[in-house]
N, C-alpha and C positions, 0 to 999 in steps of 0.2 A: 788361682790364675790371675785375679786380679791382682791380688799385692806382688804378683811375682811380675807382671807389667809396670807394676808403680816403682819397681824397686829400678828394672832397666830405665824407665822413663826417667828418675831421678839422680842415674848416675852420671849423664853428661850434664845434666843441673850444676850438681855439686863441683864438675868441674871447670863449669864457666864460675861459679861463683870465686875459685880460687883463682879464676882469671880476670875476675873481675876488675881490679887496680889496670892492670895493661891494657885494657879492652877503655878505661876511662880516658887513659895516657891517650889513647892511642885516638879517642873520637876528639879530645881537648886539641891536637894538635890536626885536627882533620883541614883545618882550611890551608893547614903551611903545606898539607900531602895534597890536597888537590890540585892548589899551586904548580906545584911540582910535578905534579901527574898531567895538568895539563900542557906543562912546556915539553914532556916525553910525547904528548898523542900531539902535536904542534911538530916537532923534529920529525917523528915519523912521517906525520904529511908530507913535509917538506920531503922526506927521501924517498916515497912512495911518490910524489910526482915525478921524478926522475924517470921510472921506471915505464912500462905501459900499463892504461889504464884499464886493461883488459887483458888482468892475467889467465893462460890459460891453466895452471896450477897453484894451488893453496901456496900462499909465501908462510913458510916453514924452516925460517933459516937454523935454529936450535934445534931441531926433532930431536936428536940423541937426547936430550935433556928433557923436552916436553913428554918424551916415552917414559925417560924414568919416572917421572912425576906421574904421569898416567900408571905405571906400573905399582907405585906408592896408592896411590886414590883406586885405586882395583881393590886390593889387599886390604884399605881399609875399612870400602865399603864391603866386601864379601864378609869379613870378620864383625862388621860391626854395624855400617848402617844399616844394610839390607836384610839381618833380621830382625832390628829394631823397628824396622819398616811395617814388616810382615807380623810383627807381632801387634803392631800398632793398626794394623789392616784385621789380625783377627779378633780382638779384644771388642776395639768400637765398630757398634754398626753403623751401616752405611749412613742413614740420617745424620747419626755425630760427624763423624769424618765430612760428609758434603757440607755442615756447618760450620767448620771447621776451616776449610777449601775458603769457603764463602765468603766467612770473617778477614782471613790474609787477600784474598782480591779486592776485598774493599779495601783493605787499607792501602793496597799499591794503586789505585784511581787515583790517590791522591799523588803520586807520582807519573803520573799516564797525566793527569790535566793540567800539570808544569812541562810536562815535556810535549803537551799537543801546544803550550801556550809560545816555548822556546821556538817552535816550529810555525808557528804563524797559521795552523791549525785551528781554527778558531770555530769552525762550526762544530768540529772534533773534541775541542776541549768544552763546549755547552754541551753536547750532551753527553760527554762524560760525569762532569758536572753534576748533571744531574741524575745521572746514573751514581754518584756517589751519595746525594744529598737522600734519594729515595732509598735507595738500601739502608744509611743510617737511620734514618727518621724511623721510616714504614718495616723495613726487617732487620728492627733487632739490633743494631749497630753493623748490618750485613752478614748478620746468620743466616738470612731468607735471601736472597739474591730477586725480589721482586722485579728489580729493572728489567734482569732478561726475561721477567714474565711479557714484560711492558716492548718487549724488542730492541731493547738499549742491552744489546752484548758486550761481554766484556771485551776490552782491544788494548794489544802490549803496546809500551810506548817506554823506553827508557833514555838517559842521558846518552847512550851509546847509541842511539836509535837518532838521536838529535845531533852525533856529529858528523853522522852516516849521512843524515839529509841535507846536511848543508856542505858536503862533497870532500869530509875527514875517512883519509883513507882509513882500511882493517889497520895497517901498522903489521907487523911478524905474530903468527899463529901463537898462541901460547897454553899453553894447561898450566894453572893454576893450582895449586893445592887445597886440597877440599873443597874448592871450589869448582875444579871441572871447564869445559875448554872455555878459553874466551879469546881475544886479540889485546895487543895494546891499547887501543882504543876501547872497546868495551872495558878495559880494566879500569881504566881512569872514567870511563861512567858507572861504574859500580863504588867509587869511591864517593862522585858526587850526587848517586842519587838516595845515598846515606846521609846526607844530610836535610834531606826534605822528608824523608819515611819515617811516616810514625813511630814506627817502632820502635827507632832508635831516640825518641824524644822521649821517652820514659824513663824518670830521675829517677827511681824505684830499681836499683840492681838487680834483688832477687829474680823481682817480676819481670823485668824485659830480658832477664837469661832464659827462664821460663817459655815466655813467648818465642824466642830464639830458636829454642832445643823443637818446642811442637812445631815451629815452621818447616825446619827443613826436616822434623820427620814426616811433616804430613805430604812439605816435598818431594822427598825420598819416596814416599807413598805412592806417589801419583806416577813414579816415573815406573813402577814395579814391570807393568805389562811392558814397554819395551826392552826387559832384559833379554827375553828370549831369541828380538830379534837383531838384538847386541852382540849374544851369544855367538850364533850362526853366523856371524862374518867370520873372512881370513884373518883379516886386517882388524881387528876393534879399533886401534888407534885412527888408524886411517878414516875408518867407514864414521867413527863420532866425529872428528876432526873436518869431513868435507860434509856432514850433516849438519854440523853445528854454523859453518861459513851458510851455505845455501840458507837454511832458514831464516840468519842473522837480515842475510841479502834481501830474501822477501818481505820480514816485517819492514825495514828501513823504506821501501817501494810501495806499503799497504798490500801483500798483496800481488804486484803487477809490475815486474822489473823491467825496466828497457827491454825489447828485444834481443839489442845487441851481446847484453849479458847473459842470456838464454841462447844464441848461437855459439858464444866461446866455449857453453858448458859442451854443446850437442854436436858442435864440427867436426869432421873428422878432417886434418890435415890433407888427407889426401883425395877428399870428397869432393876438393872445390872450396872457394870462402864464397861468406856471406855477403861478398860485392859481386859476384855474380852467381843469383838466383838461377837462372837459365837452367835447365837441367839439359845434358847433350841430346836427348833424346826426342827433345823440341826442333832440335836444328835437324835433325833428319827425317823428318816426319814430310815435307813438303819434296824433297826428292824422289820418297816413295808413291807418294800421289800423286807426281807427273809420272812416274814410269806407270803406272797404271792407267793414265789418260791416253798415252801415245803406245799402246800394245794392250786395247779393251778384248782380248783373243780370251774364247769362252777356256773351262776351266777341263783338263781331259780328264777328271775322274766328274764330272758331271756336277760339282760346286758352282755357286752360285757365283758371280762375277762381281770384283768389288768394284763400285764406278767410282769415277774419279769426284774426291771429295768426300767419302765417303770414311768414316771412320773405320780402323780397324776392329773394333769392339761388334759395329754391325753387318759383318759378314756371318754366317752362318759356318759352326766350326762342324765337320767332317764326321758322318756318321761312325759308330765306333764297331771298331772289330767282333 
């Protein structure tokens, strides 16, 4: 059982190794791509303020495109990652796999405490800080996750997080290949929060394809339990597509988004907006309490009489048949 896990575990290995020349190309010219990536999430700003800033729909201009891609990243995960996953889930027990877990969040702290710094974050980036410095020191290089012993939890922070905060729009919905939904803007912080992650600092090709491959299977791993309720939608595309915006929307907010963006999700057009709260039912409540004060006539089935002023809640409802 085991060699026959070692044998799946090492064959996306051997294939990053023959990919390994293009995958150097391709980080050697990483600063001319971010460049570039960020004058794309830069245009997009600029055409996403045109528009309003309170979409009430995912901007989704490609869908035909982003479905095939998602219909590609379906098929490849059903064939390929998601038993690699599951196999990787039954081989190691759970103390491995959580050390595992433990080891890749420490090393993205170190991308969490440049982007709480980019953010002016500054209480956020100490004790991240030091949420990094004790797990390496004290657990293991962050096998043992001590900090969140200590109540120092771990908290996302990424470069797309930091253009989100400083008022860079989504940019048009995208799915990505193997990579799974993102936006314009998040694509261009996933370009530049590769060059601050460790992972990617490691001149050893073997070794950091290695690390690679156990990443996004312990990834894949983690993500197992919400297949089921990926399954059970109409919609997959959809339902990952406005799951993946909302959540993106919370972290950039910590948490706690405007109101106003929590009313565009919940309005219904025809309920009324959220510039007037009033509900109708306020406006007619003070009509009903005068006709009640100017005709106090007791009640003919022998009901108690509501006085004026008096709430409808505390009248006394009607004995029952």
């Amino acid at each position: 059982m085991l060699a026959h896990a070692q044998r799946v575990c090492n064959r996306p290995v051997a294939i990053l190794d023959r990919l390994s020349p293009g995958m150097n190309l391709v980080l050697s010219r990483m600063p001319r791509i971010a460049h570039r990536m960020s004058c794309l999430v830069v245009l997009c700003t600029l055409v996403a303020g045109c528009a309003s800033t309170r979409p009430r729909t995912a901007y989704d201009p490609i869908e035909p495109v982003n479905r095939a891609v998602f219909k590609f990243n379906d098929t490849a995960d059903r064939y390929v990652m998601r038993p690699v996953a599951r196999l990787y889930e039954a081989v190691l027990p759970q103390f491995v796999r959580t050390g595992v877990r433990n080891f890749f969040n420490n090393l993205d702290d170190v991308v969490v405490v440049a982007n709480d710094l980019l953010q002016l974050k500054f209480t956020n980036a100490s004790r991240d800080s030091v949420r990094f410095v004790a797990n390496t020191v004290f657990g293991g290089l962050g096998l043992v996750d001590v900090a969140s012993m200590r109540g120092l939890t771990k908290r996302r922070e990424d470069f797309g997080q930091t253009l989100g905060y400083w008022g860079v729009g989504n940019g048009p919905f995208l799915m990505l290949p193997f990579l799974g939904p993102s936006t314009l803007r998040d694509a261009g912080g996933i370009i530049a929060d590769a060059r601050i992650d460790p992972q990617w600092q490691i001149d050893d090709v073997p070794l950091r394809n290695s690390v690679t491959v156990t990443r996004i299977i312990d990834l894949r791993a983690s993500l197992l339990p919400a297949d089921k309720v990926l399954e059970q939608q109409p919609d997959r595309y959809s339902f990952l597509r406005d799951a993946y915006l909302q959540r993106r929307r919370n972290l950039i907010y910590d948490g706690d988004p405007p109101k106003e963006l929590l009313d565009d999700d919940l309005e219904d057009p025809g309920e009324g907006s959220a510039d007037s709260p009033e509900p109708a039912s306020d406006k007619s409540e003070p009509p009903a309490q005068n006709a009640a004060a100017a005709d106090p006539k007791p009640d003919p089935a022998g009901q108690p009489v509501e006085k004026p002023g008096t709430p409808p809640a505390a009248v006394a409802a009607p004995p029952a048949k």
